[in-house]
Backbone as CSV, one residue per row, in Angstrom:
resi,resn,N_x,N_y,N_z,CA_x,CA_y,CA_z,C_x,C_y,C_z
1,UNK,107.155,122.875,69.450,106.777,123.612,70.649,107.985,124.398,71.127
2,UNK,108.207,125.568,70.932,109.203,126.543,71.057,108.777,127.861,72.172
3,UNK,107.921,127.329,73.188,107.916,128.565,73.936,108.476,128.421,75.125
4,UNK,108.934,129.620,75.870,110.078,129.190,77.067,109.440,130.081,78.138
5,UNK,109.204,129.649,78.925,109.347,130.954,80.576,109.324,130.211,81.695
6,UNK,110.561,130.003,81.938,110.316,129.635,83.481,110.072,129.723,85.047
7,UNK,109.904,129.715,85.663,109.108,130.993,86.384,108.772,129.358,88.528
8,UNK,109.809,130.099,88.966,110.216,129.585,90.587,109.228,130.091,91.442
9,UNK,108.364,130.974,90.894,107.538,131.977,92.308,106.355,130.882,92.603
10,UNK,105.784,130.162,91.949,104.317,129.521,92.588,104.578,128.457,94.018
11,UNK,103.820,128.967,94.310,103.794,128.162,95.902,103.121,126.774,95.943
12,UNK,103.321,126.295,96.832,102.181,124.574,96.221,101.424,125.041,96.744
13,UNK,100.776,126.330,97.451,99.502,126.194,98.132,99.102,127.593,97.215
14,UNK,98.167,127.732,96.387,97.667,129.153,95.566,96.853,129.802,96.072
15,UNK,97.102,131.023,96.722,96.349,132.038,96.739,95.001,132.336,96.698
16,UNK,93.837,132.113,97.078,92.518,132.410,96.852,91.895,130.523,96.483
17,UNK,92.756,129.640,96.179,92.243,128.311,96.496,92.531,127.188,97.311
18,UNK,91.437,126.493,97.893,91.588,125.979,98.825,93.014,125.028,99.183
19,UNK,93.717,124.850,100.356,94.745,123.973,100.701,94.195,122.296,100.466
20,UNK,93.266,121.980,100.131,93.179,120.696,99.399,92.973,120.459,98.123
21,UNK,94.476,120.179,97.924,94.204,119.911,96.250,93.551,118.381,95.667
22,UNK,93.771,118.291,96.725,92.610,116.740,95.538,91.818,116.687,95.161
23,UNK,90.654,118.100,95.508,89.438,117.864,94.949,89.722,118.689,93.777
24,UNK,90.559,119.656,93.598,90.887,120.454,92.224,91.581,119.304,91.096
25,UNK,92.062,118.371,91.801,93.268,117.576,90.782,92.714,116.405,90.589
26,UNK,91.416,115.713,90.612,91.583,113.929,91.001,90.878,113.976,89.654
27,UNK,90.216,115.316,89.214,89.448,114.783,87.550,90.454,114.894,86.326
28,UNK,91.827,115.163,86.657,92.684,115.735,85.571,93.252,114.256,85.214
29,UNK,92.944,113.925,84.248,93.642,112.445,83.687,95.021,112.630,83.276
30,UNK,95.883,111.620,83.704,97.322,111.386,83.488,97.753,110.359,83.456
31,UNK,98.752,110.036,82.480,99.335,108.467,82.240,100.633,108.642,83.364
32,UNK,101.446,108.019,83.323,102.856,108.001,84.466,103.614,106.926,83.371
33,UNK,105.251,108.092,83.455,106.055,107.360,82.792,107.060,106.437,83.636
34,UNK,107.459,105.703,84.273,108.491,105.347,85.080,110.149,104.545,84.507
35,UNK,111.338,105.571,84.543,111.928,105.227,84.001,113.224,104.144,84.801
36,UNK,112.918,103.098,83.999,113.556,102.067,85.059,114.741,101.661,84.182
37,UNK,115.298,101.650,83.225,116.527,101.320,82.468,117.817,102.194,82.944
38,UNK,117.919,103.226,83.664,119.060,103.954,83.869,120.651,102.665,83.630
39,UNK,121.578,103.029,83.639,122.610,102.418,84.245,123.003,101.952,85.854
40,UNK,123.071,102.914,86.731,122.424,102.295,87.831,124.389,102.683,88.196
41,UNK,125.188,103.490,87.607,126.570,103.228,88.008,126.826,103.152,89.121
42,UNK,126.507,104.442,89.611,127.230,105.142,91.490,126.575,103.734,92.786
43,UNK,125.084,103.077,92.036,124.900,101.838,93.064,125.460,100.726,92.683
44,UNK,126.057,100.642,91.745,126.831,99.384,91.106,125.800,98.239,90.673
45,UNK,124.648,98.659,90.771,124.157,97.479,90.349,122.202,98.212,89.659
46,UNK,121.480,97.522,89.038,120.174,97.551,88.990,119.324,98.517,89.761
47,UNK,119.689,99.571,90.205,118.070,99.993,90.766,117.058,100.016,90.824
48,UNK,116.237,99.096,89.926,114.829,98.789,89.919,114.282,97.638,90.503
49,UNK,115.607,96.772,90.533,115.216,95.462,91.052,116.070,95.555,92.702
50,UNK,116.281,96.736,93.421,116.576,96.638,94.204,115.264,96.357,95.328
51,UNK,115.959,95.350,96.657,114.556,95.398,97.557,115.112,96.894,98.836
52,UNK,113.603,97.544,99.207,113.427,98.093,99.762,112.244,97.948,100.915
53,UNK,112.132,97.896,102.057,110.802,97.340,102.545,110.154,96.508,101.963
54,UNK,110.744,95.468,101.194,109.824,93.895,101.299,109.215,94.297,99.730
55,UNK,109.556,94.982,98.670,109.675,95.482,97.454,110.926,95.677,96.969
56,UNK,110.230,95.365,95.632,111.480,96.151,94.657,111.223,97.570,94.463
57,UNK,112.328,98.373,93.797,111.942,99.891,93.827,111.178,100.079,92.775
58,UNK,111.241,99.080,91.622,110.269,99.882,90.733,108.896,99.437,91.218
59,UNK,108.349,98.115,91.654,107.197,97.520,92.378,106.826,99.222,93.042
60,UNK,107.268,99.907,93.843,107.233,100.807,95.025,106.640,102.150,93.976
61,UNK,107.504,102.283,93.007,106.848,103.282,92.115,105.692,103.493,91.342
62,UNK,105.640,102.040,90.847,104.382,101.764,90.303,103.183,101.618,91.155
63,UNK,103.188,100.960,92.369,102.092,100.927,93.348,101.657,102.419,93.750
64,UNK,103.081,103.256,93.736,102.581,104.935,94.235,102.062,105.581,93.426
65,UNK,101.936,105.481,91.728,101.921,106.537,90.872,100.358,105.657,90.390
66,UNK,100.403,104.385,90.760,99.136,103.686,89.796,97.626,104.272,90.467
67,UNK,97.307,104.655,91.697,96.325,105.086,92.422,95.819,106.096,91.449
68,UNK,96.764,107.110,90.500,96.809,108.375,90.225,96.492,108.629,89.130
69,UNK,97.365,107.712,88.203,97.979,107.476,86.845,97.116,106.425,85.930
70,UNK,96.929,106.217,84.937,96.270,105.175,83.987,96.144,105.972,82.618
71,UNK,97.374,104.949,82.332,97.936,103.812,82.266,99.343,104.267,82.585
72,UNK,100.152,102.959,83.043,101.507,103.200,83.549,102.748,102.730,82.426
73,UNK,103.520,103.349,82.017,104.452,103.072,81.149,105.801,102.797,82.017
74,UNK,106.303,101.220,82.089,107.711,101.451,82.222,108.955,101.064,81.549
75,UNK,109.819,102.077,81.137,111.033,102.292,80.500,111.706,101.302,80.732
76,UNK,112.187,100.116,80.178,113.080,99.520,80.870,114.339,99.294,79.651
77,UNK,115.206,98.806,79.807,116.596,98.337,78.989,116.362,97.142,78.539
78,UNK,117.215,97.598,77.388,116.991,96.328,76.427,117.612,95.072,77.299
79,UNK,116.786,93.856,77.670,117.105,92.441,78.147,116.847,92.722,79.965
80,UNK,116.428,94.057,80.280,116.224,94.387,81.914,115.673,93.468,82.479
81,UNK,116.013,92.402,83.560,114.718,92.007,84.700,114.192,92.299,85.061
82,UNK,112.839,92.330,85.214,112.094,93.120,85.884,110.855,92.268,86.595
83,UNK,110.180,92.534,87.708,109.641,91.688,88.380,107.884,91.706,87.508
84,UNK,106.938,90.985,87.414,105.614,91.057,87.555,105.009,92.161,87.835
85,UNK,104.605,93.737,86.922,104.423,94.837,86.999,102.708,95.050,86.197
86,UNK,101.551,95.927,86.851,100.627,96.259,86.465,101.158,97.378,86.003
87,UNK,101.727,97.249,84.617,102.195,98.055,83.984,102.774,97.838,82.397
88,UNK,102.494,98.922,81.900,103.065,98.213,80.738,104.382,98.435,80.128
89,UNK,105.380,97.581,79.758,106.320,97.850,79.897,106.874,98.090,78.174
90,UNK,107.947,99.236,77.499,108.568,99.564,76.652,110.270,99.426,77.063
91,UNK,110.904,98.733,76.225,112.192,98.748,75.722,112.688,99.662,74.962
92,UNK,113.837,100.338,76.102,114.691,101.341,75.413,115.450,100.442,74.283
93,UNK,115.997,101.348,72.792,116.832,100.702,71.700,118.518,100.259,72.253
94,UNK,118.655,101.137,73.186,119.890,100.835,73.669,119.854,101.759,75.009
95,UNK,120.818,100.865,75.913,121.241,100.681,77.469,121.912,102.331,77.450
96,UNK,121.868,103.063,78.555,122.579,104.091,79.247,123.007,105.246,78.204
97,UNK,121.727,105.679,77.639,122.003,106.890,76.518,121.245,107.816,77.403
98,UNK,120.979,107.856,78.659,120.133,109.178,79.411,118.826,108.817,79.277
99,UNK,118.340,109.712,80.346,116.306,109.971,80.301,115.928,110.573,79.308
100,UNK,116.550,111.263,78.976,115.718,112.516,77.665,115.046,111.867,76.904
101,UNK,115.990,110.948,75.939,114.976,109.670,75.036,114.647,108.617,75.672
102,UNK,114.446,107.953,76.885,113.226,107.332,77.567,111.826,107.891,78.025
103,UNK,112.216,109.180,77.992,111.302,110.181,78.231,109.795,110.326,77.511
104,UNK,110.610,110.047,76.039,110.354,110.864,74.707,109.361,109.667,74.474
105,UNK,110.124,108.490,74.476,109.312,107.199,74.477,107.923,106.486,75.110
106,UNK,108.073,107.535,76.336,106.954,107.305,77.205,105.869,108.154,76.793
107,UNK,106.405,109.808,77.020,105.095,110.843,76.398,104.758,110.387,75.048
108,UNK,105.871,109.656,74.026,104.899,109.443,73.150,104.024,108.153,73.196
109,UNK,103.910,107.563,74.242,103.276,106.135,74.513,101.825,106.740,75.129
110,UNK,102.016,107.678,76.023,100.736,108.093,76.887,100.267,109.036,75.908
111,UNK,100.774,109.769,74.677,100.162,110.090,73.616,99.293,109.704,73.226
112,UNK,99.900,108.573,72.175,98.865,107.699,71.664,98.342,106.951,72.737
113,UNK,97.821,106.983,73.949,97.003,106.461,74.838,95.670,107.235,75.019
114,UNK,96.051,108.439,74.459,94.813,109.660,74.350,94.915,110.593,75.369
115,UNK,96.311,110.715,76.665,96.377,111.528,77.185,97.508,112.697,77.075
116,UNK,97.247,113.903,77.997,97.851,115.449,77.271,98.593,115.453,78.190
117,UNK,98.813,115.043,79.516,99.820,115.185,80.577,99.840,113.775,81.089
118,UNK,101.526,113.853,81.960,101.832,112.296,82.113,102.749,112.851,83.121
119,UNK,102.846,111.951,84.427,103.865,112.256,85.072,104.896,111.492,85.444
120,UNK,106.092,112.195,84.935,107.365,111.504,84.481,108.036,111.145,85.763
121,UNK,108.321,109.540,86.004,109.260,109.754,87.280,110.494,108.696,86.787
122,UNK,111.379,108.840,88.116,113.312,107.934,88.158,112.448,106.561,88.735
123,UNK,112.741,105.884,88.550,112.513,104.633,89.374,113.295,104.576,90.796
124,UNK,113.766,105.551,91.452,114.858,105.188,92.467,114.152,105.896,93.387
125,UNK,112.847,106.260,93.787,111.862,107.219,94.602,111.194,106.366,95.731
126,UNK,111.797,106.157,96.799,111.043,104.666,97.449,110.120,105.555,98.481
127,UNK,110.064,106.406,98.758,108.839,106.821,99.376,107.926,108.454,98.589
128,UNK,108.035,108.011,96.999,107.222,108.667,96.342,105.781,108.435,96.585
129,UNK,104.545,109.519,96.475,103.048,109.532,96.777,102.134,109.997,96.206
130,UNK,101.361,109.464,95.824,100.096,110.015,94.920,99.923,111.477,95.266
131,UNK,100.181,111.995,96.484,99.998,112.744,97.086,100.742,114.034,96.365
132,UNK,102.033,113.885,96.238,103.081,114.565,95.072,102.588,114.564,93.799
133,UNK,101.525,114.001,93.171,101.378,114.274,91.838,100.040,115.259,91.873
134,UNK,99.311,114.849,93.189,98.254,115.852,92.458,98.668,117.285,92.876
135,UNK,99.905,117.311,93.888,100.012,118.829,93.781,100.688,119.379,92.571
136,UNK,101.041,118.775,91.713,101.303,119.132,90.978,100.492,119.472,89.450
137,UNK,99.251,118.466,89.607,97.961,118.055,88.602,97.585,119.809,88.141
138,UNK,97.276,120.224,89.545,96.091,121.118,89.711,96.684,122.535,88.709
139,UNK,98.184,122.252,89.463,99.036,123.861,88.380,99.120,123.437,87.656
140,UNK,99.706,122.826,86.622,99.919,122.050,85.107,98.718,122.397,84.674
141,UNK,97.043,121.767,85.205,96.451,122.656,84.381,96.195,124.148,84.479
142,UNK,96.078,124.369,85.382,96.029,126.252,85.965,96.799,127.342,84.944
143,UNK,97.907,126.288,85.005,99.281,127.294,84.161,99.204,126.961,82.530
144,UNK,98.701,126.017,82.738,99.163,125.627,81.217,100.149,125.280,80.514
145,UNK,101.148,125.265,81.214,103.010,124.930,80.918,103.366,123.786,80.228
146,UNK,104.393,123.286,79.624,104.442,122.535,79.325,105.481,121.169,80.128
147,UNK,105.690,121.672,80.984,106.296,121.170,82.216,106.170,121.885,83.211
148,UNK,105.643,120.631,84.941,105.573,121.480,85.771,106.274,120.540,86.612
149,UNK,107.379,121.163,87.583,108.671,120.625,88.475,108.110,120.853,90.247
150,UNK,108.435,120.313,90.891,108.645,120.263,91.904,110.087,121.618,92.254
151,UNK,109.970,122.124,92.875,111.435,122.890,93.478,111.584,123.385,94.978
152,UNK,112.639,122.391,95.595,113.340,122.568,96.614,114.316,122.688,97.258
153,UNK,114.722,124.105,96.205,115.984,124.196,95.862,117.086,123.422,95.143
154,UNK,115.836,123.049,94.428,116.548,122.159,93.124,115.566,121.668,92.350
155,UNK,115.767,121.686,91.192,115.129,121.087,90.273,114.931,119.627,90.561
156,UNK,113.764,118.890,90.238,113.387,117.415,90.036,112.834,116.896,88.736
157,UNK,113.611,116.967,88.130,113.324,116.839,86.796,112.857,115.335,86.407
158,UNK,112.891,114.210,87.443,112.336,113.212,87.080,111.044,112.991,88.349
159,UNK,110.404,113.898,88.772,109.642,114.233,89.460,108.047,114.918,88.874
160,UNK,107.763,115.072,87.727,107.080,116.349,87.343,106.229,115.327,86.210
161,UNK,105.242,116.989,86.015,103.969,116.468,85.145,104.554,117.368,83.427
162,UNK,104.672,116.571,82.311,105.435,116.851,81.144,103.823,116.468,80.062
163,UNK,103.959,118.018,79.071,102.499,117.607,78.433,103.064,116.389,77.072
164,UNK,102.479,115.356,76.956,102.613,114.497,76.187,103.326,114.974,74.767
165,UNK,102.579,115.703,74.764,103.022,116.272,72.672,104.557,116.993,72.589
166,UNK,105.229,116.709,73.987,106.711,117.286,73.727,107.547,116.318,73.657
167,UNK,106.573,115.312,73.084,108.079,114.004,72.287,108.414,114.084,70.944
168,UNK,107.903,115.510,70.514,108.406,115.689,69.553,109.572,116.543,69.623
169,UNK,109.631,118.091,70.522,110.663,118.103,71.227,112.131,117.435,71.671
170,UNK,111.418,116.767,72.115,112.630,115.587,72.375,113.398,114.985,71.178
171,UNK,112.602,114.708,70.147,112.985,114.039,68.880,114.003,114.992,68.224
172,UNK,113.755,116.028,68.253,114.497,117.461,68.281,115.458,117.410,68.613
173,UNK,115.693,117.189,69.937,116.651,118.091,70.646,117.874,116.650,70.887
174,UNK,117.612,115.183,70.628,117.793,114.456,70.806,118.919,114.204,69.244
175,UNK,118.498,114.607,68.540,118.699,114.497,66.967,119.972,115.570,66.502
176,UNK,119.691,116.720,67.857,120.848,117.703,67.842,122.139,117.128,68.705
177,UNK,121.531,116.600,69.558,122.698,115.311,70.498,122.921,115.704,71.545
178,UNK,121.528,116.232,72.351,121.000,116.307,73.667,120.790,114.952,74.320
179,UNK,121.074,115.185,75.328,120.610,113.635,76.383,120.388,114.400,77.763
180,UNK,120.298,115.438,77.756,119.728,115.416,79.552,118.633,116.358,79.338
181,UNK,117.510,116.080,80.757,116.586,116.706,80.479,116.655,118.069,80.737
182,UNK,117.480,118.659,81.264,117.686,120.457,81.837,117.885,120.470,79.917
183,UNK,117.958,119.709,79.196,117.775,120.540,77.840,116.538,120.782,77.495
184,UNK,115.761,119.529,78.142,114.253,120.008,77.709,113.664,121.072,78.464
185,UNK,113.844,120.981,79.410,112.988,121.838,80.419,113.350,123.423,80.402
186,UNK,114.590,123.297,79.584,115.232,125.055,79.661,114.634,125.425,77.861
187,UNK,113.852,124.467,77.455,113.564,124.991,75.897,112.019,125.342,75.569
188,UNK,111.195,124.975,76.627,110.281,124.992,76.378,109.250,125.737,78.215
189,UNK,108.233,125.801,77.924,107.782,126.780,79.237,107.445,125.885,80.547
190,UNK,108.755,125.980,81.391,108.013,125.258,82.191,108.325,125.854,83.754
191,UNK,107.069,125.263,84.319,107.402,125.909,85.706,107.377,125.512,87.029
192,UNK,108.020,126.337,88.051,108.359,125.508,89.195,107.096,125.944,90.144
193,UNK,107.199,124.585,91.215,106.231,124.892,92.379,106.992,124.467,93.232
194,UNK,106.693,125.377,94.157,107.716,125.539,95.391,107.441,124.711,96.310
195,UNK,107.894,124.067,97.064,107.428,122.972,97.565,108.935,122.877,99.187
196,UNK,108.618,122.246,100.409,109.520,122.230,101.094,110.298,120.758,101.149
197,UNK,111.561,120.873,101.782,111.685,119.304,101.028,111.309,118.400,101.687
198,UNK,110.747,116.671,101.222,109.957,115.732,101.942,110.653,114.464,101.210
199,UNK,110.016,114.009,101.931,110.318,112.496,101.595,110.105,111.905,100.347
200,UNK,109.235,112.377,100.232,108.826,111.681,98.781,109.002,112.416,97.392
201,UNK,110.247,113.596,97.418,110.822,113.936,96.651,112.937,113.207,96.645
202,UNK,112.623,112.639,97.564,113.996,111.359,97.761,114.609,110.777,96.407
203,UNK,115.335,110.621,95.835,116.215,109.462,95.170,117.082,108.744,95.544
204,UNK,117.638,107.967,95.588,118.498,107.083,96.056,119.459,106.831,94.896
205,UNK,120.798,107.073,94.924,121.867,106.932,94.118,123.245,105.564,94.449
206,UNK,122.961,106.043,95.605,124.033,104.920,95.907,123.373,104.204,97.432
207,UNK,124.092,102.963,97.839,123.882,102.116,99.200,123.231,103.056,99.821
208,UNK,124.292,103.945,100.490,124.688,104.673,101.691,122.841,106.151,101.399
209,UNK,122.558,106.446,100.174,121.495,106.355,99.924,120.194,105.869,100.165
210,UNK,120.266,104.849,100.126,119.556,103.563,100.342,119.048,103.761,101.845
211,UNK,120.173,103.543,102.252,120.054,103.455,104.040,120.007,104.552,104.582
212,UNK,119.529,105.645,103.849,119.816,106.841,104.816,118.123,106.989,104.312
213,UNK,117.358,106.446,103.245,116.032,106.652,102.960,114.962,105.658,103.677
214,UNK,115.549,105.022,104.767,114.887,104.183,105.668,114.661,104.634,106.741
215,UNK,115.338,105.614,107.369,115.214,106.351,108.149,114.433,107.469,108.311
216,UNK,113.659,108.123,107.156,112.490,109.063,106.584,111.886,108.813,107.053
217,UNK,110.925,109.679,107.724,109.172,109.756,108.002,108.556,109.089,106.867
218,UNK,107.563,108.096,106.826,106.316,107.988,106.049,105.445,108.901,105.560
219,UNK,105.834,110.249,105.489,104.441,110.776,105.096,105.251,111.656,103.551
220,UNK,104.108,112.181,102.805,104.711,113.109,101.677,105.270,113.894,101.308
């Protein structure tokens, strides 16, 4: 899959269709990848098994993306703890080599699951929302892209809907001795939706992170 255009102009709200996207997006089937093995450096410790409101963060991801998503894939590290997850879980081959090939692992899991789009998220998203994926459902199919991003003035590259069949891509680009995903996303067509920034485009990197994402509005 070698086609490229990336393209910042779409608005989350389109032109001539209605401002509720759920009824355009709730028939579009999607698996959800959730990648929970990172290293976790800048927090010094696990981010998936961190508690957040009376959860762990990956518990928090999976409860947000599962309403949406079926079936749920999560990434975890070889020997990871991980709590009791309605989810199914894959082992990375080895600890802190990047998302790109956890990535790769997942689209090709929701592949062979029989689905064409999957939406890829960080495990570190504690007030991520179903709500965020279907705005994104409705363009992915509209556009046809092979990645579609969130942008608020920045890329979210572990935020977005990625079409399954680009784990071969990955196998690619991975093999050339790529590890981040701005390699995938700058190789193949993908595009942004403009979006203002919210809560539930959040990550949490470090403590001070942490505690500054408790303080957020509840809504999307």
């Amino acid at each position: 899959m070698t086609r490229r255009r990336c393209n910042r102009c779409f608005a989350a709200r389109t032109p001539g269709l209605s401002t509720n996207v759920t009824w355009v997006t709730t028939s579009v089937p999607l698996a959800a990848v959730v990648l929970a093995g990172g290293a976790s450096r800048r927090m010094g410790r696990d981010k998936a098994t961190l508690t957040y409101d009376g959860s762990t963060l990956v518990e928090r991801v999976v409860s947000a993306v599962s309403p949406r998503c079926s079936p749920v894939f999560v990434i975890a590290a070889p020997g990871q703890a991980l709590p009791a997850l309605r989810a199914e879980i894959l082992r990375d081959e080895v600890r802190g080599v990047g998302p790109l090939l956890a990535t790769g692992r997942g689209l090709r899991a929701a592949a062979d699951a029989g689905h064409e789009l999957a939406f890829v998220s960080a495990v570190d998203m504690p007030h991520l929302s179903a709500d965020l994926i279907d705005e994104l459902a409705g363009p992915a199919v509209r556009l046809g892209a092979d990645v579609v991003l969130p942008w608020d003035g920045r890329d979210h590259y572990l935020a977005g809907i990625y079409r399954t069949a680009l784990f071969d891509r990955i196998t690619e680009l991975v093999a050339a001795g790529q590890r981040s995903m701005r390699a995938l996303v700058d190789s193949v067509d993908t595009q942004r939706i403009v979006m203002a920034e919210r809560p539930s485009l959040t990550n949490v990197n470090t403590a001070a992170d942490l505690s500054a994402a408790a303080s957020l509005p509840r809504i999307s």
